[in-house]
PyMOL commands that place a pseudoatom at each C-alpha (Angstrom):
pseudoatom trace, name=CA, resn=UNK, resi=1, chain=A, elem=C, hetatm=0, pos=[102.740, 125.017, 123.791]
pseudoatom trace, name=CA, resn=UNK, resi=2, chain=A, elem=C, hetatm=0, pos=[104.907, 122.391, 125.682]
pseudoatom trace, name=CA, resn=UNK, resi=3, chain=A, elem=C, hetatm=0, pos=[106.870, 120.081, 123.430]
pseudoatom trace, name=CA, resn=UNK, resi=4, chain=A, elem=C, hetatm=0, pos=[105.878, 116.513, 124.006]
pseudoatom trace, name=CA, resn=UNK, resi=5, chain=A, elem=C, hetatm=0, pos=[108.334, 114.191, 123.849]
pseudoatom trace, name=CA, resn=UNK, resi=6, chain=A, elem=C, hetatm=0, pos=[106.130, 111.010, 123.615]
pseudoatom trace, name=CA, resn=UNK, resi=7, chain=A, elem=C, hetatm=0, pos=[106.550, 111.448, 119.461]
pseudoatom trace, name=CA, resn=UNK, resi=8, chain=A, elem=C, hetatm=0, pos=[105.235, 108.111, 118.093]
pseudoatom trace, name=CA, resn=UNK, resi=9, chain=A, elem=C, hetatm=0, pos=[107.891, 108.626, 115.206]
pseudoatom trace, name=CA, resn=UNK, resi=10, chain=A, elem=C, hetatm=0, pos=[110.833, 106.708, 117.066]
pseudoatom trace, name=CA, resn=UNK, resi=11, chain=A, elem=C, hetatm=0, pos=[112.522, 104.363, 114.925]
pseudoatom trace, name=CA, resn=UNK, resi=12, chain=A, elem=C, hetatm=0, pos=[111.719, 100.910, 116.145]
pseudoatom trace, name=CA, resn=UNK, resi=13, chain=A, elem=C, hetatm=0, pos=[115.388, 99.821, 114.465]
pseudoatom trace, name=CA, resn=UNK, resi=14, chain=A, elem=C, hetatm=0, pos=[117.808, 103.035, 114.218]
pseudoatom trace, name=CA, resn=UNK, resi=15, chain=A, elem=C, hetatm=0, pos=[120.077, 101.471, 112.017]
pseudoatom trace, name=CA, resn=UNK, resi=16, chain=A, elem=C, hetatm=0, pos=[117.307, 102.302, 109.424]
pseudoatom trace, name=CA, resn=UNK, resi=17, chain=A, elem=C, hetatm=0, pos=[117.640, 105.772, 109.774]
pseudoatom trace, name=CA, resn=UNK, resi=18, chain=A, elem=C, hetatm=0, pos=[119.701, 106.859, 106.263]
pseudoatom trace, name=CA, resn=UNK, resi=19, chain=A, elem=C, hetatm=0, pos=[117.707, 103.707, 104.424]
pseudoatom trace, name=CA, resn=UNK, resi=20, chain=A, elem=C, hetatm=0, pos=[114.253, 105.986, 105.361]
pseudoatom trace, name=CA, resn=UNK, resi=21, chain=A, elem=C, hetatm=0, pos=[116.031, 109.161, 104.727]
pseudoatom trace, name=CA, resn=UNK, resi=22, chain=A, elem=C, hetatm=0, pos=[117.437, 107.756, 100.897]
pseudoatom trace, name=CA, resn=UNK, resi=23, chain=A, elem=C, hetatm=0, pos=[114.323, 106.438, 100.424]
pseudoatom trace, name=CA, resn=UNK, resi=24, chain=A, elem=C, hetatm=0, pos=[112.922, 110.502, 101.211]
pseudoatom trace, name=CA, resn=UNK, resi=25, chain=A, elem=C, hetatm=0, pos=[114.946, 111.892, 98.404]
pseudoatom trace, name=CA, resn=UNK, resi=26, chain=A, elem=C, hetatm=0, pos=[113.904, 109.176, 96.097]
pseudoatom trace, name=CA, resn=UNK, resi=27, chain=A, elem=C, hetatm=0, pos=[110.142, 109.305, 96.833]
pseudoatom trace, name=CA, resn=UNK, resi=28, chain=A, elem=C, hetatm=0, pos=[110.427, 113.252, 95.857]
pseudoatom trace, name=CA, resn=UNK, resi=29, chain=A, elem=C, hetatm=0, pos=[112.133, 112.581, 92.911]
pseudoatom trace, name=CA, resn=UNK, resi=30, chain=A, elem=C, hetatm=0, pos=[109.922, 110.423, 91.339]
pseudoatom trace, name=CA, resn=UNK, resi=31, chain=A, elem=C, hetatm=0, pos=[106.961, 112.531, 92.050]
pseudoatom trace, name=CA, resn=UNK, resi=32, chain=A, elem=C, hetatm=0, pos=[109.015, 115.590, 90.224]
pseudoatom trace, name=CA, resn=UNK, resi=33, chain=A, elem=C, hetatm=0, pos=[109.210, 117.099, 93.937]
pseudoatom trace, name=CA, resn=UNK, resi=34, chain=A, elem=C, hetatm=0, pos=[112.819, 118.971, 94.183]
pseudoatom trace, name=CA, resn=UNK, resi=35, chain=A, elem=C, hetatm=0, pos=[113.457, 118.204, 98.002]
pseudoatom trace, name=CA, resn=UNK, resi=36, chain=A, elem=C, hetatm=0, pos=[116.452, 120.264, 99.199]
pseudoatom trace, name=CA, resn=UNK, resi=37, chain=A, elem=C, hetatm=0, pos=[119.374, 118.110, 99.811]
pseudoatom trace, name=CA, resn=UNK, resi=38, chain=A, elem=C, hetatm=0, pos=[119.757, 120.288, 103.204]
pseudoatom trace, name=CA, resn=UNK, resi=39, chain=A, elem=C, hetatm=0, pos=[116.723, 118.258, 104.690]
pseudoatom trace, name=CA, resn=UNK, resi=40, chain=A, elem=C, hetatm=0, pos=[115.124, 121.299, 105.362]
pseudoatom trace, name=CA, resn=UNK, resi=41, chain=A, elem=C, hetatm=0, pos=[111.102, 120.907, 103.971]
pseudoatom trace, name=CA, resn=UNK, resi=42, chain=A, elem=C, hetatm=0, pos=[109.354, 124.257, 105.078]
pseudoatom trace, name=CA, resn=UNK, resi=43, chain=A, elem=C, hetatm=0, pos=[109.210, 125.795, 101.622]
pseudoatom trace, name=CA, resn=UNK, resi=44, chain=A, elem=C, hetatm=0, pos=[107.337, 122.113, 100.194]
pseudoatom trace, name=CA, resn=UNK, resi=45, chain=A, elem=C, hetatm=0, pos=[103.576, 122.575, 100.245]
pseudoatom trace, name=CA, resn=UNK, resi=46, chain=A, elem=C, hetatm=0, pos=[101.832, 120.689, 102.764]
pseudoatom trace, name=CA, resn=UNK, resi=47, chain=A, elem=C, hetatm=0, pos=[100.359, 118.412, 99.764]
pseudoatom trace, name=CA, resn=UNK, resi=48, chain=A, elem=C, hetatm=0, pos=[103.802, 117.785, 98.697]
pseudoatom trace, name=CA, resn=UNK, resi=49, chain=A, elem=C, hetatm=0, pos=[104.790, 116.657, 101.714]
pseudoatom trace, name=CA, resn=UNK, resi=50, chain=A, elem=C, hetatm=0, pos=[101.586, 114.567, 102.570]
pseudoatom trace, name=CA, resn=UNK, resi=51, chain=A, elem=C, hetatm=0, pos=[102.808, 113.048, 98.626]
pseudoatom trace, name=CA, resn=UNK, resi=52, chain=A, elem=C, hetatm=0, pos=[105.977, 112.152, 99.872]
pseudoatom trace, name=CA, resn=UNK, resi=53, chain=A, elem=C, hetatm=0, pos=[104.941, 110.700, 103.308]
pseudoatom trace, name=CA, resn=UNK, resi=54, chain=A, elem=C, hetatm=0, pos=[102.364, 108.913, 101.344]
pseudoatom trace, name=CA, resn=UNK, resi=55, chain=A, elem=C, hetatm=0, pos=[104.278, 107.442, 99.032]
pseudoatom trace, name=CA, resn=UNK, resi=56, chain=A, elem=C, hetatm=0, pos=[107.016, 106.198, 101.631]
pseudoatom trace, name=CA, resn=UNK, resi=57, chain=A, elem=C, hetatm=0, pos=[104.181, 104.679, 103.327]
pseudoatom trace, name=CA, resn=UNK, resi=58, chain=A, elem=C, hetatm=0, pos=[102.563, 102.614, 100.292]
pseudoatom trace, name=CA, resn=UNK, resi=59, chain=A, elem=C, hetatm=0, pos=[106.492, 101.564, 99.496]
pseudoatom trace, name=CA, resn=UNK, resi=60, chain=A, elem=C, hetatm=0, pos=[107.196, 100.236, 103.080]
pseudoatom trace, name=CA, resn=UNK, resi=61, chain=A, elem=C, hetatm=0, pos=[103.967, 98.181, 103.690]
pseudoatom trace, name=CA, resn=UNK, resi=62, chain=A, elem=C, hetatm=0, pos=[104.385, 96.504, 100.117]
pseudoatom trace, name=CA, resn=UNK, resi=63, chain=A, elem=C, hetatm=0, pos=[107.811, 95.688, 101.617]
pseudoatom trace, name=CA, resn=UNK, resi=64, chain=A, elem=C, hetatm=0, pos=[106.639, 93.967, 104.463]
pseudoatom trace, name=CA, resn=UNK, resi=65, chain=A, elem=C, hetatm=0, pos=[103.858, 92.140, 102.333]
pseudoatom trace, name=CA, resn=UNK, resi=66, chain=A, elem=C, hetatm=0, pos=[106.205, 90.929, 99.908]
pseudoatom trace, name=CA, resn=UNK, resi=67, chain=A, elem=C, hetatm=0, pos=[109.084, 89.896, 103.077]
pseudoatom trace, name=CA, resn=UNK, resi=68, chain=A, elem=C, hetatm=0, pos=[105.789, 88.515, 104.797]
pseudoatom trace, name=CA, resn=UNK, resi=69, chain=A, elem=C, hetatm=0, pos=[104.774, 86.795, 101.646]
pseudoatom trace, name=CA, resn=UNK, resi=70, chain=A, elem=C, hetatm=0, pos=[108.684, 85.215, 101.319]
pseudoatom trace, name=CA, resn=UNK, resi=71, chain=A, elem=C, hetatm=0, pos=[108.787, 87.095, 98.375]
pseudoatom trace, name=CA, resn=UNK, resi=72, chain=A, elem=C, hetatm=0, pos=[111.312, 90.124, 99.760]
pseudoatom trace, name=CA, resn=UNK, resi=73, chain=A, elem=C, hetatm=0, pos=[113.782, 91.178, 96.797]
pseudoatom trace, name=CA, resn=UNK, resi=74, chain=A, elem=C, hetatm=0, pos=[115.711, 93.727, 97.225]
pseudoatom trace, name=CA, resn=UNK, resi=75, chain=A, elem=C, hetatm=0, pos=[115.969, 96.586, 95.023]
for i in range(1, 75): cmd.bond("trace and resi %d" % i, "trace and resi %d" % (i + 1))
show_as sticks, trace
zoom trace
């Protein structure tokens, strides 16, 4: 199968790239995930990953809720 190249997981600001990819590592870690500091993910279970991506998720629209809000304090 073709690659596509239309991936809807562009960063909208790039200079948020190694704030996403800290936040990653700390995500696993507080779900008692070990994620391998080599970035590579194909030995997590898909559940593990889902948990991660998940939990990212939940963590970055409270962040724009509370910077919405006028409540944004940084950690």
């Amino acid at each position: 199968m073709a690659q596509n190249n239309n991936s809807s997981n562009n960063l909208v600001v790039k200079q948020a790239s190694g704030a996403l990819e800290q936040m990653k590592y700390e995500v696993a870690q507080e779900l008692g995930i070990n994620f391998p500091q080599d970035g590579y993910a194909g030995n997590l279970t898909s559940y593990e990953n889902g948990s991660i991506g998940g939990y990212i998720t939940k963590r970055l629209v409270t962040l724009a809720e509370q910077q919405l809000a006028g409540q944004f304090v940084s950690r």
